[in-house]
C-alpha angles and dihedrals in degrees: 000000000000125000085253101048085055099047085046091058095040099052084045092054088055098036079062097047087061086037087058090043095054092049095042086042090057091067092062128086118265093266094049094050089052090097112023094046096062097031088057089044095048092051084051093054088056106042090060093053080056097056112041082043096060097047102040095054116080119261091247096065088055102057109107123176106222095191093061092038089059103030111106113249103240108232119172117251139190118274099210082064104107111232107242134213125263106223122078113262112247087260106059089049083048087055099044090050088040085055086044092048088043091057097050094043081053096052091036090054109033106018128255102287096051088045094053096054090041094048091048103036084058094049089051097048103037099045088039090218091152130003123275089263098053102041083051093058098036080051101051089046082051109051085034093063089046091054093048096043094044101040114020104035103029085031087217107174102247123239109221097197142259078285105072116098093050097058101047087054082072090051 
């Protein structure tokens, strides 16, 4: 069987699983088919530029060669550089759950929107991946799109934190 018989087949087998989404999501009420319909529309969508991509183009633009894509290129290096060692240290995996713990004690406190913008205004800041200016702005769109996707268009009741009460005994 050829490469383009199996990625045919393949992208056939997933164009029917959203097939399958879209018909199963039509039985639900109108609020329950809000995520599963256009993301399995979506995933249509693409699916059919796969695949007529990947027919209309000649054979000979799809031929990749995966062994040089994922070979690793030699450079010389120095020979004084210590060879590391491949796992994470303890410390990093303690940082990245302590992140994790820090956003839902975020959520859990102060409710999902201000712990968005908290959460990526601090990212933003502390790893200096953009300037302060342009974290700011990156965060407000941010937090912005969560609020309207969340609580305008799903009309999800928000949930304004453990925190709540005490904070609107200093309003």
């Amino acid at each position: 069987m050829s490469r383009r018989a199996q990625e045919n087949i393949a992208a056939a087998v997933i164009l029917a699983v959203f097939a399958g989404v879209i018909v199963l999501s039509l039985d639900f009420g109108p609020r329950a088919r809000m995520i599963p319909l256009p993301l399995a529309i979506f995933g249509v969508v693409l699916t059919v530029v796969q695949l007529l991509w990947q027919n209309l183009r000649s054979t000979e633009e799809l031929q990749i060669e995966l062994i040089a894509v994922t070979r690793p290129v030699k450079v010389e290096a120095p020979a004084a550089k210590p060879v590391q060692d491949a796992r994470p240290s303890w410390r990093k995996e303690a940082a990245a759950y302590g992140i994790v713990a820090l956003l839902l004690a975020l959520v859990l406190g102060l409710g999902p929107i201000p712990a968005v913008f908290l959460f990526t205004a601090g990212y933003f800041v502390l790893t200096r991946h953009y300037s302060w200016l342009t974290g700011l702005i990156y965060t407000v769109l941010f937090t912005l799109s969560v609020y309207l996707l969340f609580f305008v268009v799903l009309q999800i009741q928000p949930y304004h934190g453990l925190l709540e009460p005490l904070i609107a005994r200093f309003q």
